[in-house]
PASEBA-1860 file (N, C-alpha, C; in nm, 3 decimals):
! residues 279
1> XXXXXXXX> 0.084/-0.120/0.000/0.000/0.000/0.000/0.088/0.125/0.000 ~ 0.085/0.193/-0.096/0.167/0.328/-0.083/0.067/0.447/-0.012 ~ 0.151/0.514/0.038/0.084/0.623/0.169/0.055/0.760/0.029 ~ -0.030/0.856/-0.002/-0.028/0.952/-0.086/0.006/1.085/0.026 ~ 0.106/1.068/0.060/0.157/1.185/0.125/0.317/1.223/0.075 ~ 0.291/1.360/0.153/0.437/1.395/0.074/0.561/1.356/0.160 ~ 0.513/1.335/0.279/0.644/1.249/0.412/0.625/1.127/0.371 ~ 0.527/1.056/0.311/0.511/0.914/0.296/0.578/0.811/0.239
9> XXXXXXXX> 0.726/0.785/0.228/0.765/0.771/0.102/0.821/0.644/0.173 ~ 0.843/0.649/0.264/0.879/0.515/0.348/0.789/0.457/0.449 ~ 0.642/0.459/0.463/0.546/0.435/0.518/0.483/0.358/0.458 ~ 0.464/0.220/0.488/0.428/0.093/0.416/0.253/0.094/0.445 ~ 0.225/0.183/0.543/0.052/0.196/0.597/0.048/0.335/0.654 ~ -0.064/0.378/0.603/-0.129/0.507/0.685/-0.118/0.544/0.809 ~ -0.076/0.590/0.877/-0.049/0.608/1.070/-0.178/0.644/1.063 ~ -0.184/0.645/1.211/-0.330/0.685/1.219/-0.379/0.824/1.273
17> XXXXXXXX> -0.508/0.813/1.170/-0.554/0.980/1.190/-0.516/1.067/1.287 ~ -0.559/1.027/1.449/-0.505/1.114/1.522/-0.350/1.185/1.507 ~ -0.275/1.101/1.465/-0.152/1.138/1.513/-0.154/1.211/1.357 ~ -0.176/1.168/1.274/-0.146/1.293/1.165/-0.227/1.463/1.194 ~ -0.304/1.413/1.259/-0.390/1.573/1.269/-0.302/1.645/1.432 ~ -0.260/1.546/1.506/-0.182/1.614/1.619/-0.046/1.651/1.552 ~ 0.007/1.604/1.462/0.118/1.712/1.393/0.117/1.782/1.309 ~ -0.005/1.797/1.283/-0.066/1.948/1.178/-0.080/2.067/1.304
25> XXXXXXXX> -0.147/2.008/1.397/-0.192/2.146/1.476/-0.305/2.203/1.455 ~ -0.227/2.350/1.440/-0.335/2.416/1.421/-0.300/2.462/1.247 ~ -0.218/2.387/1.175/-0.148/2.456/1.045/-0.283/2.481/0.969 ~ -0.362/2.393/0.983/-0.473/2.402/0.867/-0.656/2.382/0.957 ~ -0.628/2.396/1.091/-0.752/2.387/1.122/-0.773/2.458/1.223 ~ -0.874/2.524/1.245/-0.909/2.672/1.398/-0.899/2.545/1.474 ~ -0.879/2.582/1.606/-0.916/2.554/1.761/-1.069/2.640/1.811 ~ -1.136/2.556/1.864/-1.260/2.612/1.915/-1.182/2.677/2.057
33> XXXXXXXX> -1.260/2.805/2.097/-1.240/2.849/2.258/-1.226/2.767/2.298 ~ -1.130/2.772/2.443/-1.119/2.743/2.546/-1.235/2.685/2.631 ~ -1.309/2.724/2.612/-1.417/2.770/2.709/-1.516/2.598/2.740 ~ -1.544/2.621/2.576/-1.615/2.542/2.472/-1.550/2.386/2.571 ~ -1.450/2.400/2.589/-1.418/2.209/2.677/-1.504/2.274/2.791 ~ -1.531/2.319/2.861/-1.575/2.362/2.968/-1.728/2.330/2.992 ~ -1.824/2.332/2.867/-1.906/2.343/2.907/-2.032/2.225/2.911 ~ -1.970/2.035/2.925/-2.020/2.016/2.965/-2.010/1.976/3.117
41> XXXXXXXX> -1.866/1.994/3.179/-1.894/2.045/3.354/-1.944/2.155/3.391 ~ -1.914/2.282/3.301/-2.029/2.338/3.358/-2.139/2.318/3.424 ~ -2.236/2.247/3.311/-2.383/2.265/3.284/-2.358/2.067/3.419 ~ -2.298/2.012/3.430/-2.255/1.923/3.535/-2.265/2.037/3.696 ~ -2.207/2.100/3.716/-2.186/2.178/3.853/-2.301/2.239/3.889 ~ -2.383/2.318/3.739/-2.515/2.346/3.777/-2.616/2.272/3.832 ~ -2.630/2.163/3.733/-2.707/2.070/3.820/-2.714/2.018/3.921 ~ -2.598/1.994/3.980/-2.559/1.962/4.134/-2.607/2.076/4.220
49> XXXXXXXX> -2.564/2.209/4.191/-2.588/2.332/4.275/-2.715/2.344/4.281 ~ -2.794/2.297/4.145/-2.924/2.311/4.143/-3.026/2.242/4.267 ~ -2.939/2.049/4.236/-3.050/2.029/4.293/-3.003/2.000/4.440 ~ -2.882/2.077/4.499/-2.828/2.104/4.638/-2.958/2.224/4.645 ~ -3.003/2.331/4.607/-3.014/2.420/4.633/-3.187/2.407/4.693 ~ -3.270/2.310/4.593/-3.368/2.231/4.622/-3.389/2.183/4.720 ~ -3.261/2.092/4.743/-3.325/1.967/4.872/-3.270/2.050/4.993 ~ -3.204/2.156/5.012/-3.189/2.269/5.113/-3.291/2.396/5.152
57> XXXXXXXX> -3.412/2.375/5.049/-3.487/2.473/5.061/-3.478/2.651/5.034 ~ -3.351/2.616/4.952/-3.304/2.815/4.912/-3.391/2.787/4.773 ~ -3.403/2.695/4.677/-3.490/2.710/4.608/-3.566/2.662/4.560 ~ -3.707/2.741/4.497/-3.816/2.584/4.475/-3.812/2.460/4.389 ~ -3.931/2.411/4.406/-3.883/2.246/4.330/-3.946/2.329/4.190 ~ -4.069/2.420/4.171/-4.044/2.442/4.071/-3.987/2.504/4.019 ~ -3.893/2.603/4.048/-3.775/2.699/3.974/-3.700/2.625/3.931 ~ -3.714/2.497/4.029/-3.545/2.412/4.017/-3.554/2.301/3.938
65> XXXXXXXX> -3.728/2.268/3.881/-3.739/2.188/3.772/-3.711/2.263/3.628 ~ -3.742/2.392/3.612/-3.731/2.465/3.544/-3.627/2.500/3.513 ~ -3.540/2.557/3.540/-3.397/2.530/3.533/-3.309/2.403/3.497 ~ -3.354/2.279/3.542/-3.319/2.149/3.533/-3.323/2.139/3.324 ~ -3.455/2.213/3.286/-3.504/2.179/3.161/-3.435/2.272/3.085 ~ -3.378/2.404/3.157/-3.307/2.478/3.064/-3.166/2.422/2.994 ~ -3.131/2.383/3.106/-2.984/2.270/3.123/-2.994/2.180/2.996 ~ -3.086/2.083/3.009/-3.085/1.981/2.945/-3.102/2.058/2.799
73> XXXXXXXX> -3.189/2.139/2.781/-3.176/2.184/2.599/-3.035/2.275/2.578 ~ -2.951/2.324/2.696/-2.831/2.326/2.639/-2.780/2.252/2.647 ~ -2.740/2.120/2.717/-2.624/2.037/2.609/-2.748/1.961/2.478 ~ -2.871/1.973/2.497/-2.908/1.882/2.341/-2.842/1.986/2.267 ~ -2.839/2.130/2.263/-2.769/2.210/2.168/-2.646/2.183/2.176 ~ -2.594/2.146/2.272/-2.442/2.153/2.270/-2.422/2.023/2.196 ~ -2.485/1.887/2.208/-2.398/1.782/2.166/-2.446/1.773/2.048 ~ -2.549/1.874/1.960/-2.541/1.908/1.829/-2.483/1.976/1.795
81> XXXXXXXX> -2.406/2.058/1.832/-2.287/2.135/1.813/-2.378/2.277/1.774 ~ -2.493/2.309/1.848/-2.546/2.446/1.780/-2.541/2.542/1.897 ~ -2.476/2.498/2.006/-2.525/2.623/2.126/-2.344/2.667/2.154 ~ -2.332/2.807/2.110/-2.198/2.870/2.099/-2.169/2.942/2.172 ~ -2.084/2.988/2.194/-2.076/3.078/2.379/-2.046/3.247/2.247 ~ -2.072/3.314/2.342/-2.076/3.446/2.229/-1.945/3.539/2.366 ~ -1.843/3.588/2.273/-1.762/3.655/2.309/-1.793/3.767/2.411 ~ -1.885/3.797/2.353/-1.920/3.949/2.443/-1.957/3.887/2.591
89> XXXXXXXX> -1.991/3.798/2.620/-2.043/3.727/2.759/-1.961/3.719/2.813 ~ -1.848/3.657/2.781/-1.702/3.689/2.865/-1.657/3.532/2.892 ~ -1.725/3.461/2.894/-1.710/3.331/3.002/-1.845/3.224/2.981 ~ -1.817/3.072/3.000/-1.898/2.986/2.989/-1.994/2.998/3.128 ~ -1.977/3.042/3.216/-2.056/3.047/3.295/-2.146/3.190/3.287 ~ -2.112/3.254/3.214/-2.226/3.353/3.193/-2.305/3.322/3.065 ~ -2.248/3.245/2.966/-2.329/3.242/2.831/-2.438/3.137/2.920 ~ -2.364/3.051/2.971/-2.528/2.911/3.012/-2.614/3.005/3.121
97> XXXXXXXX> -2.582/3.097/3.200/-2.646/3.125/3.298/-2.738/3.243/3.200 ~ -2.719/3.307/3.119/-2.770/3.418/3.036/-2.878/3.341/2.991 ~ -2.832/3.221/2.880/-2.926/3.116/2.826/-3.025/3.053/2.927 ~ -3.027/3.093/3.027/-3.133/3.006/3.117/-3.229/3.128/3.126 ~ -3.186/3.237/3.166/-3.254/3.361/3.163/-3.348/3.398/3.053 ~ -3.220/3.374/2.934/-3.366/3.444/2.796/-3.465/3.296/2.778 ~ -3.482/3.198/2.827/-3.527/3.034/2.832/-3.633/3.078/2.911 ~ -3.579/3.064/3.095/-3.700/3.061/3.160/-3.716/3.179/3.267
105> XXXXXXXX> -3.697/3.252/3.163/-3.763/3.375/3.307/-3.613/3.395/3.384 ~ -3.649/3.562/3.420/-3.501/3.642/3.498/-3.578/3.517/3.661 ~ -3.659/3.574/3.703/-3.720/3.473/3.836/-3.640/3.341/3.873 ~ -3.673/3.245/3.792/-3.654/3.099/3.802/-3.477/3.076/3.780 ~ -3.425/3.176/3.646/-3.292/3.150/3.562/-3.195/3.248/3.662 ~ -3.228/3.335/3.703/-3.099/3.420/3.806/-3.068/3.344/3.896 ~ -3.166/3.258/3.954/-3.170/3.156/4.088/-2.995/3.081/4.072 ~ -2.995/3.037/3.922/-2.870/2.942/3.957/-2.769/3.017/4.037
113> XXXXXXXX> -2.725/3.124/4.013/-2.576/3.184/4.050/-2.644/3.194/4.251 ~ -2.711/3.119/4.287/-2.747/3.201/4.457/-2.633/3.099/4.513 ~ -2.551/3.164/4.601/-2.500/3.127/4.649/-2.340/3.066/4.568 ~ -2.358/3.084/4.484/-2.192/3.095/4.429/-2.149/3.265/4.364 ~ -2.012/3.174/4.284/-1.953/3.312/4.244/-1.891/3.273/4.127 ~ -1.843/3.339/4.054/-1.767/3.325/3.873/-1.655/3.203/3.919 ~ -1.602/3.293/4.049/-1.442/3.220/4.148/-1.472/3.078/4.135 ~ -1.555/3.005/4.197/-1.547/2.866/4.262/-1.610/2.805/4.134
121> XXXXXXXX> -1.685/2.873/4.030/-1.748/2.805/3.934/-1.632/2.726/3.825 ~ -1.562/2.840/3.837/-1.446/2.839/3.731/-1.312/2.715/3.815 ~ -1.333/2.738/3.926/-1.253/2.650/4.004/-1.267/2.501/3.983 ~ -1.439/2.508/4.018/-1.458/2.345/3.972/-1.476/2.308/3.838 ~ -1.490/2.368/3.742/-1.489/2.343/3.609/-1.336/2.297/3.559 ~ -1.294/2.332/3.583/-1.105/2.304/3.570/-1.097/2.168/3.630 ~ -1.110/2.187/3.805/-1.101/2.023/3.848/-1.125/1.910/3.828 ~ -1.279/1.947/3.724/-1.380/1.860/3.672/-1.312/1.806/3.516
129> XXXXXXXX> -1.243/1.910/3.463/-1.202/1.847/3.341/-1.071/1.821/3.333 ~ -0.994/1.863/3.454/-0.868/1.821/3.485/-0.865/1.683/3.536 ~ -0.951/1.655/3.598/-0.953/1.516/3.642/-0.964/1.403/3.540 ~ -1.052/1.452/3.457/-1.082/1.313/3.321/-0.984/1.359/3.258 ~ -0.914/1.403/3.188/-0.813/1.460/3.156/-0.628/1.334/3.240 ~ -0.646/1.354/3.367/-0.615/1.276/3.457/-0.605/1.139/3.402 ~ -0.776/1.094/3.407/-0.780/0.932/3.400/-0.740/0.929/3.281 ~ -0.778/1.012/3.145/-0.704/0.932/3.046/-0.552/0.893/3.026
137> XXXXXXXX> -0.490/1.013/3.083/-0.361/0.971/3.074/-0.264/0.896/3.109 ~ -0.346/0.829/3.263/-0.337/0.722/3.348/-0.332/0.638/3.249 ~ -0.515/0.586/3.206/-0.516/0.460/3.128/-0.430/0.456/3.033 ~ -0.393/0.565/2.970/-0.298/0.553/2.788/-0.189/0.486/2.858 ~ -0.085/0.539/2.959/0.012/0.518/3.016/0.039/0.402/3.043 ~ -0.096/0.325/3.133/-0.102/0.162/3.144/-0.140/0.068/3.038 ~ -0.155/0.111/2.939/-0.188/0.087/2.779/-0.043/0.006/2.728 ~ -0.042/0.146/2.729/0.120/0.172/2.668/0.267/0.067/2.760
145> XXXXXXXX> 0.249/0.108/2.890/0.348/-0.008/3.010/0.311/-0.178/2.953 ~ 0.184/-0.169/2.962/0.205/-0.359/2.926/0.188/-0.371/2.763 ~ 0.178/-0.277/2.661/0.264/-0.339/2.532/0.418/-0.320/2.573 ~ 0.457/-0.239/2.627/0.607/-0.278/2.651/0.625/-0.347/2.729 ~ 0.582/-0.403/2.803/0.595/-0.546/2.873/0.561/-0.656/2.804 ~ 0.489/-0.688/2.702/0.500/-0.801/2.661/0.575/-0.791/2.545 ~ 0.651/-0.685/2.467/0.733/-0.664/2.422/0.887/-0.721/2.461 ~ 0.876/-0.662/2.565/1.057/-0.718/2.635/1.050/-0.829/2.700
153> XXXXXXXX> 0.937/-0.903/2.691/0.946/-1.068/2.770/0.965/-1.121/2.615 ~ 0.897/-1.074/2.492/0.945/-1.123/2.387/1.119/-1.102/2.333 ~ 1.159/-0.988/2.374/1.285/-0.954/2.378/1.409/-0.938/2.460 ~ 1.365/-1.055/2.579/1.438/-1.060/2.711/1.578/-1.148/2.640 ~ 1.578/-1.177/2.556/1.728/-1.264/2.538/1.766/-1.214/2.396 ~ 1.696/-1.086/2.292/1.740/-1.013/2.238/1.865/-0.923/2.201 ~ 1.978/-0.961/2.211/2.099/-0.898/2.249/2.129/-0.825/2.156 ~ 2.192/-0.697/2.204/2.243/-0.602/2.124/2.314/-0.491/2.274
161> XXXXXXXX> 2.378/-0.400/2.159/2.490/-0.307/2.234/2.406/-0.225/2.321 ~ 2.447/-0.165/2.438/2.418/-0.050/2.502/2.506/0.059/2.452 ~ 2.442/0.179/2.443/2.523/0.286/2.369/2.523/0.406/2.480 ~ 2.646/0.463/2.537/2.649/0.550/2.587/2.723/0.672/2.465 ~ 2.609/0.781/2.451/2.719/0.905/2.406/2.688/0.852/2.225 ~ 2.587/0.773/2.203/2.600/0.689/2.054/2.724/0.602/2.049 ~ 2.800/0.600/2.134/2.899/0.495/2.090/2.909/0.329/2.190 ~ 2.926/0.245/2.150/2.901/0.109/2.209/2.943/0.057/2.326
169> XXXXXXXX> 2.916/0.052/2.419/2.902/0.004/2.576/2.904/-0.174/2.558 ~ 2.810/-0.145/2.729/2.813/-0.285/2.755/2.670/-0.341/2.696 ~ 2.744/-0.476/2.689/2.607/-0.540/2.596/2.451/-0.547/2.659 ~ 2.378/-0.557/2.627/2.249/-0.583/2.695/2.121/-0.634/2.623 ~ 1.987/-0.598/2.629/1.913/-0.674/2.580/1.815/-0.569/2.527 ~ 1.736/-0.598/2.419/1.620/-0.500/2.390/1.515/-0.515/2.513 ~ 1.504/-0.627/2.508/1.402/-0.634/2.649/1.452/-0.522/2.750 ~ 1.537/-0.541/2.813/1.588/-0.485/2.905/1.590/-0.254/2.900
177> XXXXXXXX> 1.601/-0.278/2.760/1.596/-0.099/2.734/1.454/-0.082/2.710 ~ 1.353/-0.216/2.624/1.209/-0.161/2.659/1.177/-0.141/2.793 ~ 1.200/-0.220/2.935/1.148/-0.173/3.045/1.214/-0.083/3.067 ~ 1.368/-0.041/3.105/1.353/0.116/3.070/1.246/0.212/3.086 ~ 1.152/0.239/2.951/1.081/0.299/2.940/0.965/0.293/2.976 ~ 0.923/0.146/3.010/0.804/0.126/3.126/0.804/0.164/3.263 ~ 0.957/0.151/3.299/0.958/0.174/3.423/0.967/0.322/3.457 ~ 1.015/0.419/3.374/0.992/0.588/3.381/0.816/0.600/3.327
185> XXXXXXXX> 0.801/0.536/3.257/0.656/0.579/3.224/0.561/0.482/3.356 ~ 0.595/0.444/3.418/0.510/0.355/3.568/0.499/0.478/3.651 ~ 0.652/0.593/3.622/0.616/0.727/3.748/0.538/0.815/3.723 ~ 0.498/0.822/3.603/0.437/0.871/3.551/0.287/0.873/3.636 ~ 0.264/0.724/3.609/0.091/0.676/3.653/0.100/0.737/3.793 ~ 0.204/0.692/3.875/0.220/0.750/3.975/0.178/0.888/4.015 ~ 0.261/0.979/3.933/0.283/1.096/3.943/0.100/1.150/3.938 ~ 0.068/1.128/3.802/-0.138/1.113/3.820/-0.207/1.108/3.913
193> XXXXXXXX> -0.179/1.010/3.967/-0.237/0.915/4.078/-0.235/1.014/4.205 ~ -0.072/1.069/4.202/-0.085/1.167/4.324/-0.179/1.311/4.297 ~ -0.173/1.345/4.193/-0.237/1.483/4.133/-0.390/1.434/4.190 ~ -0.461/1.359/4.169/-0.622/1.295/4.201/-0.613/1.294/4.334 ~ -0.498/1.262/4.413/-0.532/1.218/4.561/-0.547/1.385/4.583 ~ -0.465/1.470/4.551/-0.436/1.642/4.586/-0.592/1.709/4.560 ~ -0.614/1.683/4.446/-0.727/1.758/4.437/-0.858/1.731/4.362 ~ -0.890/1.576/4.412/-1.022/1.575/4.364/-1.076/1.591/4.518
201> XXXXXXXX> -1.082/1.730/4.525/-1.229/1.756/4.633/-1.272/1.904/4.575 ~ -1.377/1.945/4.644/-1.545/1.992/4.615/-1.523/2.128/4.595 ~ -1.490/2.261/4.554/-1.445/2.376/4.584/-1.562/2.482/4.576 ~ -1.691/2.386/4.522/-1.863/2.457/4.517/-1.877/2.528/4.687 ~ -1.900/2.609/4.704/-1.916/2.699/4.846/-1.889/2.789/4.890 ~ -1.734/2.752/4.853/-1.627/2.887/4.831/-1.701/2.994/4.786 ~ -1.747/3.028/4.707/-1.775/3.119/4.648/-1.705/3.210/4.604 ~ -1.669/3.378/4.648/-1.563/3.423/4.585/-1.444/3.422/4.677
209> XXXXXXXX> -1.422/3.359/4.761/-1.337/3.275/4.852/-1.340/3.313/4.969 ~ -1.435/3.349/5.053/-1.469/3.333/5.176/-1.599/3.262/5.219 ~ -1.667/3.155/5.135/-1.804/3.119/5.152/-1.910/3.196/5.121 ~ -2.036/3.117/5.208/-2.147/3.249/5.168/-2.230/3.214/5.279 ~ -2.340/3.279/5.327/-2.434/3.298/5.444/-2.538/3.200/5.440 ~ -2.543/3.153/5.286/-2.679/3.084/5.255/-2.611/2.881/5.305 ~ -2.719/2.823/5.335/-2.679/2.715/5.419/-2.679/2.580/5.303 ~ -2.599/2.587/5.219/-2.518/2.508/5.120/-2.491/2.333/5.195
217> XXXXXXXX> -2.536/2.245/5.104/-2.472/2.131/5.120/-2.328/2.097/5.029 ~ -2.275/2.111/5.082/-2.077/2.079/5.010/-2.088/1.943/5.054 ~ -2.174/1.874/5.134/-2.115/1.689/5.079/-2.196/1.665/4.985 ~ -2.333/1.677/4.998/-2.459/1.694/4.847/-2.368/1.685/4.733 ~ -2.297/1.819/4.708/-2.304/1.825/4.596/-2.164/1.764/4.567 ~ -2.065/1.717/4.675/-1.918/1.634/4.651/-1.967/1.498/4.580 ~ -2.102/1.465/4.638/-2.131/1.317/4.624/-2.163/1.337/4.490 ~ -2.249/1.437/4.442/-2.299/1.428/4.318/-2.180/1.499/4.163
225> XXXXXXXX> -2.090/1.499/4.246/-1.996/1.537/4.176/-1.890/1.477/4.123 ~ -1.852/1.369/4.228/-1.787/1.220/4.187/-1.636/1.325/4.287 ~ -1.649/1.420/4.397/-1.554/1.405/4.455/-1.536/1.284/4.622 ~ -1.416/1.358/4.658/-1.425/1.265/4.792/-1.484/1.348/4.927 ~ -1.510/1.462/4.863/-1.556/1.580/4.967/-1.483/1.725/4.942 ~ -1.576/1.756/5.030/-1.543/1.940/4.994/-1.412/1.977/5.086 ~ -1.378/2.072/4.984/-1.210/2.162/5.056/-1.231/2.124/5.199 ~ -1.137/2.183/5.240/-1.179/2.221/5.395/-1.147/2.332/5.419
233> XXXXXXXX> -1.103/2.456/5.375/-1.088/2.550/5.370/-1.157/2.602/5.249 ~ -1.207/2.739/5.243/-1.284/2.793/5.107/-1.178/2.883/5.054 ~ -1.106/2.925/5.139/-0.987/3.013/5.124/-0.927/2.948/4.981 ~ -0.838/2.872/5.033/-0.735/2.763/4.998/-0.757/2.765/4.810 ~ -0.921/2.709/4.759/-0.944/2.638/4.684/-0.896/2.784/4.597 ~ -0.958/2.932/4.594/-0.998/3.035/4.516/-0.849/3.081/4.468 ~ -0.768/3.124/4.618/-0.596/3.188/4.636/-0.529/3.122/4.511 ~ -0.530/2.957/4.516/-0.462/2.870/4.498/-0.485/2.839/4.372
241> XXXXXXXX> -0.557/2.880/4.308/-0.639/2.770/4.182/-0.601/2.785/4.082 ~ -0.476/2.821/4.093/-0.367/2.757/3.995/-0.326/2.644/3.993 ~ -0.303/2.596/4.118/-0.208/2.457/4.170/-0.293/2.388/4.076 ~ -0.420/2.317/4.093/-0.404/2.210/3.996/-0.366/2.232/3.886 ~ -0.370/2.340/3.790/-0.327/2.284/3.621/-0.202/2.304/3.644 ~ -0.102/2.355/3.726/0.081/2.360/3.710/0.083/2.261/3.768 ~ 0.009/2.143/3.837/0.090/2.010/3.858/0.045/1.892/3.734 ~ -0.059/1.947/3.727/-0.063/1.839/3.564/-0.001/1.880/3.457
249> XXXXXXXX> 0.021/2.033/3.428/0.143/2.078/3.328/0.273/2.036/3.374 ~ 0.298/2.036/3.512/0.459/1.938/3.530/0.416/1.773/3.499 ~ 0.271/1.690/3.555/0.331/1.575/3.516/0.303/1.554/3.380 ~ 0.262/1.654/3.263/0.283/1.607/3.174/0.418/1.657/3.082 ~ 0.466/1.713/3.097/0.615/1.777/3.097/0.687/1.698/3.108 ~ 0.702/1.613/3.224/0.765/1.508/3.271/0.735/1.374/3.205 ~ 0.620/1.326/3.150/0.556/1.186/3.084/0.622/1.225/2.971 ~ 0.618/1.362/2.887/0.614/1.377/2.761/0.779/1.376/2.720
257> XXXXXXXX> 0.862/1.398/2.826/1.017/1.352/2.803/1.037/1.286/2.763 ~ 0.971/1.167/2.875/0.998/0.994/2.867/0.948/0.951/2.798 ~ 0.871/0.993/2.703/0.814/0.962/2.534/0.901/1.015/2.474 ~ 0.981/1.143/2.478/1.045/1.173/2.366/1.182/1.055/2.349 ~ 1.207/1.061/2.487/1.316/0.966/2.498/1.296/0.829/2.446 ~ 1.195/0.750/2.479/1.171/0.628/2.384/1.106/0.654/2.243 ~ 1.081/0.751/2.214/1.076/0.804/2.042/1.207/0.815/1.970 ~ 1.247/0.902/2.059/1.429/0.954/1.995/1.500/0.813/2.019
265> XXXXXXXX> 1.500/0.737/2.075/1.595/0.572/2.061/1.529/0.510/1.972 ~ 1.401/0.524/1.952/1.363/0.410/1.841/1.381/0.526/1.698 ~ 1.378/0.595/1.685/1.388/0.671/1.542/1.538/0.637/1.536 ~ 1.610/0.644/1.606/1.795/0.651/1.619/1.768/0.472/1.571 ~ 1.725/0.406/1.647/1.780/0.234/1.605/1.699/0.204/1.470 ~ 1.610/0.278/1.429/1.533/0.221/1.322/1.606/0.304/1.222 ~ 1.695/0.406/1.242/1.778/0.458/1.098/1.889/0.351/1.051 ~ 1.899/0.431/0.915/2.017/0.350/0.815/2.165/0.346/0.851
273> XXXXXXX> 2.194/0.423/0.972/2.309/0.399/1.041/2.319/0.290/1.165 ~ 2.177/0.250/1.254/2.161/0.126/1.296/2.101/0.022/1.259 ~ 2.007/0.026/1.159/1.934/-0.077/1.172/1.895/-0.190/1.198 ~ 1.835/-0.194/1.342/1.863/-0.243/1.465/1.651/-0.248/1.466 ~ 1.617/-0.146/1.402/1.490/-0.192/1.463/1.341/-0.128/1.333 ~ 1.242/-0.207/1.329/1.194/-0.143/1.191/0.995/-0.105/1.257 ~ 1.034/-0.022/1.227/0.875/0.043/1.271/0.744/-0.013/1.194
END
């Protein structure tokens, strides 16, 4: 099968789509806002706040059914791809909260924002998509560890040179340089694993980071949120709410080395100066 590309000339099969469109970028295609990943935790946090706000009595069952229905016809718009956040709004939490308004009434649709703030909305929206974000990279990672594990049990008596500096060392095994790279990519999972223990909890309450007066359930809505519970400080979550994305930008900084590094050895052994290994 010949590849009809213009890099293709030594590609016996098509790679696959993803990875050709992740090294285009953005050369030939827009990026949607930011925002736009955001908004189905959003319209997730509302509903929780919503129906915390219900079974607490700050608001009624019918405002809060009403609202419930505004929700649901924005993501049917959203997962038809027709409900767009409009620039001038500023933010995903004002385009859905606006959209509930021109939907069902200033009365019933202002209700959502009682008792929060832009602060903690935006807080948990991040956590919420930082976290799945999280698990996938976990699972790819453990994906990825046991094909190289059953790789180097196939290549445990594989012999060839160790190369320090490109030049020839002590002997060793392919097996042995695939775990290598399982075993830096295992700290990886690790490294995840600790980011989830740090901060999957509840930061809904906070508000604009001193709480609020109105008598909020924060385990309600932890449970319905898929955390392990709310901050314990309201302070903490608002000051801080950077920390989570600079520790998942370090552990992926750090994963994405230890890929380059088992990329850059196999492009090096699969060239015409080793050929040692064929992709």
């Amino acid at each position: 099968m010949r590849v009809e590309k213009l890099w293709g000339g030594t590609f016996k099969e098509m790679p696959p789509q993803e990875m050709v469109d992740f090294l285009s970028g953005r050369d030939v295609k827009a990026k949607p806002p930011a925002d736009e990943r955001l908004i189905s935790y959003d319209l997730w946090g509302n509903r929780a706040h919503v129906l915390m706000l219900c079974r607490q009595g700050i608001l009624s069952r019918q405002d809060g059914r009403k609202i419930l229905r505004g929700l649901k016809a924005i993501e049917t718009l959203h997962r038809n791809g027709k409900f767009h956040l409009d620039p001038a709004k500023e933010d995903v939490h004002s385009n859905i909260e606006s959209f509930l308004i021109e939907t069902v009434g200033i009365e019933a649709g202002g209700m959502v924002h009682t008792g929060r703030s832009r602060n903690d909305q935006i807080v948990l929206d991040m956590r919420l998509y930082l976290r799945d974000r999280v698990f996938e990279f976990i699972e790819g990672l453990i994906d990825l560890i046991e094909t190289l594990l059953v790789r180097a049990e196939e290549h445990r008596l594989t012999v060839m040179p160790g190369y320090t500096h490109h030049q020839r060392a002590m002997a060793t095994t392919f097996g042995h340089l695939l775990l290598s790279f399982a075993e830096a990519l295992e700290r990886d999972v690790q490294r995840f694993i600790h980011w989830f223990c740090l901060f999957n909890k509840n930061p809904l309450g906070a508000a604009a980071g001193y709480g609020t007066s109105f008598n909020l359930d924060r385990q309600l809505t932890s449970r319905l949120l898929g955390f392990e519970g709310p901050t314990e400080n309201v302070t903490d979550s608002i000051t801080q709410r950077w920390e989570p994305e600079a520790e998942v930008a370090y552990a992926v900084t750090v994963m994405m080395d230890h890929l380059s590094t088992m990329a850059q050895t196999l492009i090096l052994l699969s060239s015409g100066e080793f050929k040692m290994v064929r992709l």
